[in-house]
N, C-alpha and C positions, 0 to 999 in steps of 0.2 A: 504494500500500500504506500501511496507515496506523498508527502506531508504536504498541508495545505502553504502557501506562498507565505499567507499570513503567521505559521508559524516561525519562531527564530531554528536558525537552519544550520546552529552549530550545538557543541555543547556547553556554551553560554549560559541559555537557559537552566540548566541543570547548577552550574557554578551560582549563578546568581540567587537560585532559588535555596542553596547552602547556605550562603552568605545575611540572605531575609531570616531564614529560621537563627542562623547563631544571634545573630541579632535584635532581634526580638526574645530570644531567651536572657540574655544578656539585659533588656531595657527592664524585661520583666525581673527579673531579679534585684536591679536598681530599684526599681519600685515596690519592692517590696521590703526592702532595709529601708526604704523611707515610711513604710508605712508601720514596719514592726516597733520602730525606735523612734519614736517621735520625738522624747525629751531628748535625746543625743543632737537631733536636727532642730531644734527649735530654735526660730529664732532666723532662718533662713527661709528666704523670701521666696514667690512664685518664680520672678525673675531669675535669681542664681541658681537655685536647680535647675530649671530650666539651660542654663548656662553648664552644670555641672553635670547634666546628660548628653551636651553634645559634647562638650570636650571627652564624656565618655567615651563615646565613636570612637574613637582616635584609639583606646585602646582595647575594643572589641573588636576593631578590624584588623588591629595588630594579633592579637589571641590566636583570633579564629585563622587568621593567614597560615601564622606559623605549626597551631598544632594542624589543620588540613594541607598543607603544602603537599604531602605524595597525594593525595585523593586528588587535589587544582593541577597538580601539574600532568600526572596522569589524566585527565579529563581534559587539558588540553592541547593532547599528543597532533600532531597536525598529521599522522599516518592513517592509512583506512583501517586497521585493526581497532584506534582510537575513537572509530565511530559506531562499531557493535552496538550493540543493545546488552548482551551478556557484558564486556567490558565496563561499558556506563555503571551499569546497575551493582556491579561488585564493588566500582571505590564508592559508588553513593551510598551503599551501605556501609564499606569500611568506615565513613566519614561519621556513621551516626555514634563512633566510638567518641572523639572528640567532641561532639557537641554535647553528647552525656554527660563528659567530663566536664562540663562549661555550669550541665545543670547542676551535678553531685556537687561539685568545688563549692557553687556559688549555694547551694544550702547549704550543705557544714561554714559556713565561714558567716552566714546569714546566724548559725546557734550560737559560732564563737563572739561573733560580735557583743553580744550582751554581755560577755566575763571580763572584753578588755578594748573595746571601745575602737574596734581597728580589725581592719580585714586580715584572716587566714595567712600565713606566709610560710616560711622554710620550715616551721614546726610541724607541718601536716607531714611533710615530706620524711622527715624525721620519725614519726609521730608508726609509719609502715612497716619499720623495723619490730617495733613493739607489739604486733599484730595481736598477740592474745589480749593486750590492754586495751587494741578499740574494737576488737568482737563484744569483750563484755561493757564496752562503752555503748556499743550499738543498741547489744538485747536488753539494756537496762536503763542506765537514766537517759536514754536517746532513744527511746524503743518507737515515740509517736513520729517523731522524722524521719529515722529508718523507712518506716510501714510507707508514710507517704509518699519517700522519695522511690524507692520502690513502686508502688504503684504508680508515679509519673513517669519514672523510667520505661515501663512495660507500656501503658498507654502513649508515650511518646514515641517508643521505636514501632509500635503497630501501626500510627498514625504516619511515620517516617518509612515506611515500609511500602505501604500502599498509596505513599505519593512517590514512591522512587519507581514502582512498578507503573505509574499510570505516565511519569514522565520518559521512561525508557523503554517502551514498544517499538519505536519505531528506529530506524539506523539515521545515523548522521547525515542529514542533506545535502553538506558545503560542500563545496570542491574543495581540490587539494588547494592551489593557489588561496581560494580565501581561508584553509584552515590556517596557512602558513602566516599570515595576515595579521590573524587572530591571535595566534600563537607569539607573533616578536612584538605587538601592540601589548598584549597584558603582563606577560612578563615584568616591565618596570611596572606595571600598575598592582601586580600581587608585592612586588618588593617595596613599594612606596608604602602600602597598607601594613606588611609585615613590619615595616620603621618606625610604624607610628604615624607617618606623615612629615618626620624629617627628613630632609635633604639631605643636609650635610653635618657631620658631627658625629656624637652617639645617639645610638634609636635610643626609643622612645622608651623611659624606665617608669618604675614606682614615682618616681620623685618628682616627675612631672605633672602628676597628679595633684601634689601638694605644692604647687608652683602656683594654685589658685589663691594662697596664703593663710587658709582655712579648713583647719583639721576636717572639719564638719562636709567641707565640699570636695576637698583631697579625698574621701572616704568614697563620695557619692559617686566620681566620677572614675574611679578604680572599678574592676571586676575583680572577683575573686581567683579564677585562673592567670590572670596575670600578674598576681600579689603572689600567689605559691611560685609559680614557674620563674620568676623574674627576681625572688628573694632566695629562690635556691641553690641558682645555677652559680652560685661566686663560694659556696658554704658546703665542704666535704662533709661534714658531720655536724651536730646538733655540739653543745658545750651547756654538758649537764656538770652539775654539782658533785662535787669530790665528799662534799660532807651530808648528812640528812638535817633535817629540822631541828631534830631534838639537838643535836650535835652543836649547830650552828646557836641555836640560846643557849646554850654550857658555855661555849665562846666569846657570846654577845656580855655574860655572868663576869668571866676572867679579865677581859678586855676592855670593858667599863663603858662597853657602847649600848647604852639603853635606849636609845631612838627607836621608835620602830621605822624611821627613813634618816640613817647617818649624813646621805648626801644632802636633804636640805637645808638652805644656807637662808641667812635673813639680815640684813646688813640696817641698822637704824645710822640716820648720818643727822648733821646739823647743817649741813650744807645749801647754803643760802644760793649759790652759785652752780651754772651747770658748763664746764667748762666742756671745748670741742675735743673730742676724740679719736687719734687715727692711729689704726694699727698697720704695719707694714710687714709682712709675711716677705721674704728674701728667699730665694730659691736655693736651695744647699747649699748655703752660708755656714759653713763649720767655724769651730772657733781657733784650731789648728793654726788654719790659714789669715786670722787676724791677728796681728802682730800685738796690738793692746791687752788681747785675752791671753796669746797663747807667749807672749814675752818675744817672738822671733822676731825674725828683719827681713818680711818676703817683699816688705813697700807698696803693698798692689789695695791695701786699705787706708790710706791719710784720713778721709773722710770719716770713715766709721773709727777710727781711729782718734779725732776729736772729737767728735760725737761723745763717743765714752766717756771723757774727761770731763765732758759736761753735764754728764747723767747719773741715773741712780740706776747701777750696774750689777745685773743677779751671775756672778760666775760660775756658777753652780747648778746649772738653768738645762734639763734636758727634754729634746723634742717626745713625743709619747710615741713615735713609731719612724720608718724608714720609709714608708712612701708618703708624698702629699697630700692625698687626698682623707688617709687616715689622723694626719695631722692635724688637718683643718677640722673635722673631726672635732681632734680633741680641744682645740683652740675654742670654734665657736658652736660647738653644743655644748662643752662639758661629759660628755659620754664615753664612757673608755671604751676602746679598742680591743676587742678581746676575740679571740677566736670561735671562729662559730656562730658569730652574733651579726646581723644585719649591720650594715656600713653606709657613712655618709654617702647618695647620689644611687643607695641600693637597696634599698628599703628603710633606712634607720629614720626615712620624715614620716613614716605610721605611727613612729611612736608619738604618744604624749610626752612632752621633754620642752623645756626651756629654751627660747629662743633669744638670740642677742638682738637681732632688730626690733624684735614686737618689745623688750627690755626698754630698750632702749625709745623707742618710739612713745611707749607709756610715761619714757621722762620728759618727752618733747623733743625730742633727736631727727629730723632728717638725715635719713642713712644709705650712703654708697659704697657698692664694690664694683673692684676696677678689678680683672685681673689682665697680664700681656699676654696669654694663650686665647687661644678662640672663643667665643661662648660659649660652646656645647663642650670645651676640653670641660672634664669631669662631670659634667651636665652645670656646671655650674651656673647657671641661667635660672635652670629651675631651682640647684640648692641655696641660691641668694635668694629667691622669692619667699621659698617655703619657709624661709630663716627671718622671714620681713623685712626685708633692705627693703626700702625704698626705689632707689635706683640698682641699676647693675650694667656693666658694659666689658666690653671683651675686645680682642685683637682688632675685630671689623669694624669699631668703632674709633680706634686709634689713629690721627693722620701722621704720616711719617715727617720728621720735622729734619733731620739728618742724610746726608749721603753714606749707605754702607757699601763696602765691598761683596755682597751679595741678597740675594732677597731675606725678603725677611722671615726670621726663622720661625720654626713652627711653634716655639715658646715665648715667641716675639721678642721687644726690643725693649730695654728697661724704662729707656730715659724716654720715649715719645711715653710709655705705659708711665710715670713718674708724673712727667707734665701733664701730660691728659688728666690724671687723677688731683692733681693741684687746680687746676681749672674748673674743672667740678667742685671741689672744695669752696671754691673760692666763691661759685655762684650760690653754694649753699648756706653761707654766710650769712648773706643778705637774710635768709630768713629764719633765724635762730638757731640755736648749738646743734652741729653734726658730729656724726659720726662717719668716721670714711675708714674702709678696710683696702689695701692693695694687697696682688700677690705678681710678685716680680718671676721673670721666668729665664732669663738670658743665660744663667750659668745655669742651666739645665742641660746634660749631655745629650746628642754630641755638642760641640763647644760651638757656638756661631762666632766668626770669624766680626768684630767691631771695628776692624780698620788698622791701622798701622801706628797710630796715634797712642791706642793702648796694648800695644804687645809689646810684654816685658820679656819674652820668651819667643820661640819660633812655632808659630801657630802650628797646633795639631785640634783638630776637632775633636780626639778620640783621647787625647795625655793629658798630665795633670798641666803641661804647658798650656793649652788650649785654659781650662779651667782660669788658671790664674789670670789669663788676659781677660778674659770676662768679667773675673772679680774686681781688676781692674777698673774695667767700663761700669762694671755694677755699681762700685761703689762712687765711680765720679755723677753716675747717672743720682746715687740717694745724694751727691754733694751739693747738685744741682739744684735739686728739691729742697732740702732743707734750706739752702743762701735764701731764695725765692719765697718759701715761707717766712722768712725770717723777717721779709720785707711786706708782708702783709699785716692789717692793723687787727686781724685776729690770731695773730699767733703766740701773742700772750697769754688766751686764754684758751692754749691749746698744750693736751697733751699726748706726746706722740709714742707709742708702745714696739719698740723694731725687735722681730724675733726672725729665725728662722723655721724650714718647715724640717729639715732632715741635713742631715750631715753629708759630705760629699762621698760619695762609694763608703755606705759603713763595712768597712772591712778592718778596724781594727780591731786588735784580742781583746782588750777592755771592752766590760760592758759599758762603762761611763764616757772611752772614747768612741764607742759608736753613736753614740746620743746626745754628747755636749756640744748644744747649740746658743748661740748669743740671746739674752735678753736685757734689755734696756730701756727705760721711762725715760724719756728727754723729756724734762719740764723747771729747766732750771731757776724760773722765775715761779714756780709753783710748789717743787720738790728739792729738794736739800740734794746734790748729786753725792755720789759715792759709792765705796764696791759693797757688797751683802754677799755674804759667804753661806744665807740663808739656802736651802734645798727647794729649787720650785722646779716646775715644770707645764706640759703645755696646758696641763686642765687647771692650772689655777690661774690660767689669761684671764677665761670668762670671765670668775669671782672679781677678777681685779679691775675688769673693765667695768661692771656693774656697780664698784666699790669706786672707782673714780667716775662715774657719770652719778652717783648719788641715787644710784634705784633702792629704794625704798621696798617693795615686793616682794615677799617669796620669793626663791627660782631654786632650782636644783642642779648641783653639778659634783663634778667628783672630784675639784681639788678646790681651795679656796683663795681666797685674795691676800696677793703676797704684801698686805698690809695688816693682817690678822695674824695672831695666833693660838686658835681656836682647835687645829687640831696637828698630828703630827706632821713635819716636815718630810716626804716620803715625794717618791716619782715611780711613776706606773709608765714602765716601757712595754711596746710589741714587736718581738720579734718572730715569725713567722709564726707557727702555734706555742712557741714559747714566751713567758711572761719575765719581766723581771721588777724588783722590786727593788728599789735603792734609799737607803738611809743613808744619812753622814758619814757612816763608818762600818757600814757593812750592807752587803747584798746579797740576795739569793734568786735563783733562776727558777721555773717552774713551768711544767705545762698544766692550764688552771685544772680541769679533768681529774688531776692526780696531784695534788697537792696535799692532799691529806696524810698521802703514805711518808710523807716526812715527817707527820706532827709526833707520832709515838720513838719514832727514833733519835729526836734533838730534844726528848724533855730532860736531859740533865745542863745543857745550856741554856739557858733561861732566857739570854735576849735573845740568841736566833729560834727558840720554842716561841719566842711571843711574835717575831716577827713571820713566822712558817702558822702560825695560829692566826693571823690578822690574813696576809694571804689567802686562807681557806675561808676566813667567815666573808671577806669583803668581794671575793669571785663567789661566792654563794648570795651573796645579797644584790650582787647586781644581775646577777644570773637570774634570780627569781623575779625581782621586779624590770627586767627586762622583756622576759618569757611573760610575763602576765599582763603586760603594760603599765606597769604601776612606779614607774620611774619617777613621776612625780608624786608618790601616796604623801599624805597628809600636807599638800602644801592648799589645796583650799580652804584646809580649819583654820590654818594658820595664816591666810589672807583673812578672812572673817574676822578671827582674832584683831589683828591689823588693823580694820576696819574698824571695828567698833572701839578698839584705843581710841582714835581718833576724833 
């Protein structure tokens, strides 16, 4: 029999008709977390959800792309075997595997919502191993969604069954020419959908979700299969607890931490003044290689070099991990870095957790991040939003101000990223205290080549020669910026925070030299300069940011402000599944997993039994109110509290 004209005369139809059901599976399930959890969404208008379902799109067409890609791409074989009716009808049916998956995900994560305020993610996936723990999870306290989801399942592939049968009777119409047609036209269009709808950069993650600046619409516009699938793929294994409950209060007993949330922090100031704030993140700036910290004569810092002299200088100061992006991390959430556990730009914006812009912004802050890589290098586009900056801007936004000896590199260029971000400063001014974050990226390997001007060595992109000439230019590039601020009429009442994010190739045998990076407050007109031999590190930036802008608020974080002393002086590094933990005078290494098995064998040394016993209860504690979202527990009483002082 042969198909009427008016029908479509490829397997289009069949594709498209996939694409309507994941999709409407997907709308309907959005619509149903809005309908189950109303006090979670309240408060949110017709308009923004309405906003928070399309932007959903974006990641129900990314889902359903990726997990049907063999069923699409076999359905759109441009050969005549491709056009069968037995062919068709086999991936249409393989496909109804993945769209199940769309419904089961998006009910369990629809029950989890109610324990912890946030969709489904790498824990499910984890959760498979345990299998005899969610049989009896199913047949008991789950026993009413089991049954239902069951029964949608069956009704749903009967109903999926006998529309793939009434769609595939008949054999492919097209000719070869327009299959082949068909065939190199969709292709970018399944890979544009499987992106997200990015272009260029990284696809389309968790974090883009919460790029709307609103837990509540970040929530609405996620799917649940793409919250599992997308918080799992970076995560070998789940990072469960080394100790039990009972174990960990015997500890919380010895230890003398009675909180039942240690991390949160509550700063009361008198502070009549809300002074400007800029932090400057420097791209593997070790302190090796500055001559003020590390005593040598390599000449390639003068800038950072007086800078020092004029600051209040932490020596002692190490980064929380060895790539960037964990850093920034620990900088601007306060969240440690731990293995196992979702990560800034990859799921870590689901959680409930304290944010430095919305911080900041509550004190009156207009707030910008600049960084010299791309927008989309780390997603950071979305993780400046989700974090409430204000502004945010990236390489495409930078004009080149300089002739270099070659393009410009894929970490970009410090001093046009330098100026660019003084210029924004400057316009922010006008309208009361900011806040401005940079992240410089030029001495980022390979080494881009700045000209002839600053090579102190014979340029290699790939040696530590290359390096230093860039630190070089880096540093003339902060020299520039600072002169330039100097001459503006708000830089009195400004204070500038310059750290780095990781050290350059941490390949040394010390733990403390793979991690010791510069920190320094320039505020000589507001801060007394001088060296602090005090132990900070990168989570206690937030604290101290919060502590110099004068917030008032709750917030929670995992180290505190290096103008307090409130609780131990200690640095939490990551090194690949390994932890370390650094006092003053001694360290220990750990993977958090297994950190228990040292407590019974160091209790005749008393300070490493207390420091291997603070290790086990403090990766138990953040482990648990990670895993449960409760990151922030009891910081509303204590806003109340707050309140009614007042």
């Amino acid at each position: 029999m042969k198909l009427s004209a008016t029908k479509l005369s490829t397997n289009l139809r069949n594709i498209i008709g996939l694409y309507l059901v994941g999709v409407g599976l997907c709308v309907l399930l959005r619509a149903a977390l809005l309908w189950l959890y109303p006090e979670f969404f309240a408060g949110i208008s017709p308009s923004q959800a309405g906003r928070a379902f399309l932007i959903g799109l974006r990641f129900d067409l990314a889902i359903i792309t990726q997990l049907c890609s063999i069923p699409l791409l076999a359905l759109l074989l441009p050969f005549r075997f491709a056009g069968h009716p037995t062919w068709r009808r086999f991936w249409m049916i393989l496909a109804m595997l993945p769209l199940a998956t769309l419904l089961i995900l998006g009910v369990v994560s629809a029950t989890f919502f109610g324990e912890v305020q946030r969709h489904i993610g790498a824990e499910l996936m984890f959760m498979v191993n345990d299998w005899p723990f969610v049989i009896d999870l199913l047949i008991t306290s789950r026993r009413e969604e089991f049954i239902s989801v069951s029964v949608l399942l069956v009704l749903g592939a009967l109903g999926w069954l006998k529309l793939v049968t009434r769609e595939t009777r008949y054999p492919r119409q097209s000719g070869r020419r327009q299959a082949w047609v068909t065939f190199v036209l969709a292709l970018p269009v399944l890979l544009v959908f499987a992106r997200g709808f990015v272009l260029d950069g990284k696809p389309l993650n968790v974090v883009d979700a919460h790029a709307l600046g609103d837990a509540r619409l970040g929530n609405l516009a996620m799917n649940a299969a793409f919250s599992v699938i997308h918080t799992s793929r970076n995560l070998d294994e789940a990072l469960h607890s080394s100790i039990t409950p009972e174990q960990a209060n015997a500890l919380r007993d010895q230890l003398g931490i009675s909180r039942p949330n240690p991390f949160l922090r509550h700063y009361t100031t008198d502070k009549k003044t809300t002074p400007n704030i800029v932090l400057v993140i420097l791209e593997s700036w070790s302190n090796e290689y500055i001559d003020g910290l590390s005593g040598s004569d390599l000449g390639v810092t003068p800038n950072m070099d007086r800078l020092l002299a004029e600051s209040q200088v932490y020596s002692n100061h190490y980064a929380a991990a060895q790539r960037s992006i964990q850093s920034i991390q620990a900088i601007l959430t306060g969240v440690p870095v731990l293995p196992g556990q979702p990560r800034l730009s990859e799921g870590l914006e689901q959680m409930d957790m304290s944010r430095i812009g919305n911080l900041a912004a509550d004190r009156g802050y207009r707030s910008v991040f600049v960084q010299s890589s791309t927008r989309r290098s780390f997603r950071m586009d979305s993780v400046a939003a989700s974090l409430g900056f204000s502004e945010y801007y990236g390489q495409e936004d930078i004009p080149l101000k300089m002739d270099y000896p070659q393009a410009t590199p894929r970490f970009g260029w410090d001093h046009e990223t330098l100026q660019f971000f003084h210029q924004r400063l400057d316009d922010l001014a006008d309208s009361g205290p900011f806040f401005g974050v940079v992240f410089t990226g030029t001495t980022h390997e390979p080494f881009a080549d700045p000209g002839e001007r600053f090579h102190r060595y014979p340029h290699d992109a790939r040696s530590e020669h290359g390096y230093l000439n860039t630190l070089a230019y880096s540093d003339w590039a902060l020299g520039e910026f600072i002169a330039k601020a100097r001459r503006e009429p708000w830089y009195e009442n400004t204070i500038f925070v310059i750290t780095s994010d990781h050290v350059l190739r941490a390949s040394a045998e010390s733990l403390r030299s793979r991690f010791r990076v510069p920190l320094l407050i320039h505020a000589s007109h507001l801060i007394e300069p001088g060296q602090s031999a005090k132990l900070v590190s990168h989570y206690d930036i937030l604290p101290t940011l919060a502590d110099l802008m004068g917030v008032e608020q709750p917030f929670v974080a995992f180290g505190e402000s290096v103008f307090r002393d409130e609780h131990p002086d200690e640095a939490w590094v990551n090194h690949g599944e390994m932890v370390g933990l650094l006092r003053s005078d001694t360290e220990i290494s750990f993977v958090p997993s297994r950190v228990s098995d040292n407590l019974a064998a160091l209790t005749q040394h008393s300070e490493q039994a207390s420091l291997w016993q603070r290790a086990a209860l403090i990766t138990h504690l953040v482990i648990e109110k990670m895993n449960l979202n409760k990151w922030t527990l009891g910081i509303e009483s204590l806003r109340a509290l707050t309140t009614e002082g007042k």
